[in-house]
N, C-alpha and C positions, 0 to 999 in steps of 0.2 A: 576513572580513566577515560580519558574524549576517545573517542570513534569518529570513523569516516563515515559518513550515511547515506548512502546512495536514495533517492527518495524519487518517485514517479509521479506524474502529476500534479507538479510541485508548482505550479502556477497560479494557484487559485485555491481555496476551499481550504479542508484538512490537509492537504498535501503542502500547502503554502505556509499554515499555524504549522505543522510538524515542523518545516523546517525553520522555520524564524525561533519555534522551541531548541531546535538542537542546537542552532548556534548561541542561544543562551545560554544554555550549560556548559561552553564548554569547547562542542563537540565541530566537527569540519563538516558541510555539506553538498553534497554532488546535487545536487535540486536538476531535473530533468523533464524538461517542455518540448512540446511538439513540434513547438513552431519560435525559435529564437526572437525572432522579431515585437513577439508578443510575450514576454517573460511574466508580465504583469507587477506585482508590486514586489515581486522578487529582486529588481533594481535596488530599489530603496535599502535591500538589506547589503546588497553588494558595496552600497555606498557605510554600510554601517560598521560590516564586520570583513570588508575587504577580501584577502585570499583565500578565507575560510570558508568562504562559498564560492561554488563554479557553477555555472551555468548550461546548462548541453544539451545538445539537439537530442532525443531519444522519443522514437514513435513504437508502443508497443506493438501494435501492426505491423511493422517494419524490421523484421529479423535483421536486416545488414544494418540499419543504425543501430542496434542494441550488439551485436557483435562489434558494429567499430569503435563505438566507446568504450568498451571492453576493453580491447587491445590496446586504444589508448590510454588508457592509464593501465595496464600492464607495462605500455612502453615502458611509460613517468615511474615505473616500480611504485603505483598506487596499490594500496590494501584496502579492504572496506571492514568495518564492522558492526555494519545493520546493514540490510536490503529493508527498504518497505514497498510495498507494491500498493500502490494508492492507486493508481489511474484506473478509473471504471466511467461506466455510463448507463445510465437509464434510461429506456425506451420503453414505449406501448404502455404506460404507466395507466393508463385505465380502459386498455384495449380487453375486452371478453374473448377466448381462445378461438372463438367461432366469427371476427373478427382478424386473428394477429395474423400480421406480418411477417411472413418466415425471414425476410432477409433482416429484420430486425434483430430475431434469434442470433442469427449467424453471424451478425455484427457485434451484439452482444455478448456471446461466447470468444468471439475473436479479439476484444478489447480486456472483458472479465475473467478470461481463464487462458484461452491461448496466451495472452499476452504476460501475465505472470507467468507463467511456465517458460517461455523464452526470455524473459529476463535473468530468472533464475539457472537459466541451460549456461546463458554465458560470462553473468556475473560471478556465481557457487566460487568458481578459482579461487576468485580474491577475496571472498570474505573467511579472513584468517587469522582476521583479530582476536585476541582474549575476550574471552564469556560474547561472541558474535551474536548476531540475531537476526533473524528473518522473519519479514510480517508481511502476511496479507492483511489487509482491510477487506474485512467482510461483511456480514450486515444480519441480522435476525432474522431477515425474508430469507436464507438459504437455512431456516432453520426447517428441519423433517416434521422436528413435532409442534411446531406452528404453521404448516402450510393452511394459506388461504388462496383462494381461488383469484389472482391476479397477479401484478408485477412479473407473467412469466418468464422474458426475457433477461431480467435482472435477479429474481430470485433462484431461479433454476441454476442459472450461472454463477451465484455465491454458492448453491450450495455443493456443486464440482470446485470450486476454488476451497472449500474446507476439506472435502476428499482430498486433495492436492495437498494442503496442506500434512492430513495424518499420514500420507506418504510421505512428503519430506520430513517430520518431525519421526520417522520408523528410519529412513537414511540416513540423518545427521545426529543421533542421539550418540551414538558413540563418539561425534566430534568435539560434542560439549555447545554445539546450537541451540538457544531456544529460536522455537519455530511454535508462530501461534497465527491464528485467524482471529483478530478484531474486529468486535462492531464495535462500529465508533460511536451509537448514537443517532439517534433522530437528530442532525444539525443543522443550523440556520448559515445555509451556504445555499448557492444557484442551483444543486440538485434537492436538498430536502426541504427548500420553500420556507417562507417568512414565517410560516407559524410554527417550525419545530422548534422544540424548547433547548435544546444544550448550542450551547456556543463551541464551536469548535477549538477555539482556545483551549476550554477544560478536555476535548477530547486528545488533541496533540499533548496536553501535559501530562494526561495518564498513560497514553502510549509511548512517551518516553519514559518514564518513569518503569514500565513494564520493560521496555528496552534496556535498561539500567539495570536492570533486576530488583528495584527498590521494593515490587511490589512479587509478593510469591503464590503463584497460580498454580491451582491443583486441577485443574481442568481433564478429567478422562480423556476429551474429545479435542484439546488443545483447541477450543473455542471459548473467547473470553469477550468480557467487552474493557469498555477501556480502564475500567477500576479494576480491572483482572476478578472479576469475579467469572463463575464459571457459566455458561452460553448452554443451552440444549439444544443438541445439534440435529 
């Protein structure tokens, strides 16, 4: 059954394979950029798969953009059935704590966790589709029982976005939600650098796939990665 998938940081990277995957299968995509002007190779797909994808200004930072696209497609009597929360950022990536940058943190926190939390405050209405689904993208650096002494800004902040996550999936179980925290992978995108080995293609295909439910996850900790195997949180 196609779904609506609203998708975050849909411009580039994993955000951009997830969506050029959804609308392979199928599926309608809300693909959501900062800055309209710069959609990136998300054109190319508008030119391919036409009405099935929209384009929208949406700043996770920006609680009134993420509320007015809301409303707008409440207007349109839009539903959704995925949320994916993709948009993140990494900083101080080899900054020592006796070095970091606090405003970095707080940037950090405000893009990685604040900001899926505000998306989910004012999308949740509309995602009402059958067998729905709600994903962060998260990453093994917010893992507890592999902390290593760096990435603080970015691991600290996944691993509050998997908290987030085992609340929402304690909310919506009786909705019939899955609701999971994704690592997507070490991938060769502008954040994980030319040498990581998974293509982000394979990473978008397993998390939809997990979206689909093709794939059946037993995860304690609702932390998986993209094969849906289970994540140590």
């Amino acid at each position: 059954m196609s779904k609506n998938v609203l998708i975050t940081g849909a411009s580039r990277g994993l955000g951009y394979e997830m969506a050029a995957e959804a609308l392979r299968r199928g599926h309608s995509v809300i693909a959501c950029v900062r800055d309209l002007e710069a959609p990136g190779n998300l054109a190319e797909l508008c030119l391919e798969y036409g009405e099935r994808i929209a384009i929208a200004r949406l700043d996770v930072t920006d609680e009134a953009s993420i509320a007015a696209l809301a409303d707008r497609l409440k207007q349109e009597g839009r539903t959704l059935g995925a949320i994916v929360n993709n948009a993140a950022i990494l900083m101080a990536r080899d900054t020592q704590i006796e070095e970091l940058d606090m405003d970095e943190v707080i940037e950090s926190f405000d893009v990685n966790v604040y900001g899926p939390m505000r998306v989910v405050k004012h999308f949740l209405p509309l995602l009402t589709e059958e067998n729905a689904a709600l994903i962060n993208i998260s990453s093994e650096a917010g893992s507890l029982t592999g902390a290593y002494p760096g990435d603080y800004p970015y691991a600290i902040s996944k691993t509050a976005l998997n908290m987030f996550t085992l609340q929402l999936h304690s909310y919506l179980k009786g909705r019939g939600v899955l609701v999971l925290s994704i690592h997507p992978g070490w991938m060769f995108t502008d954040m994980g650098g030319k040498q990581a080995p998974t293509d982000p293609r394979d990473s978008a295909h397993g998390i939809l796939e997990l979206i689909e439910r093709r794939i059946e996850t037993d995860s304690q900790w609702q932390f998986v990665d993209y094969r849906g195997q289970s994540m140590l949180i």
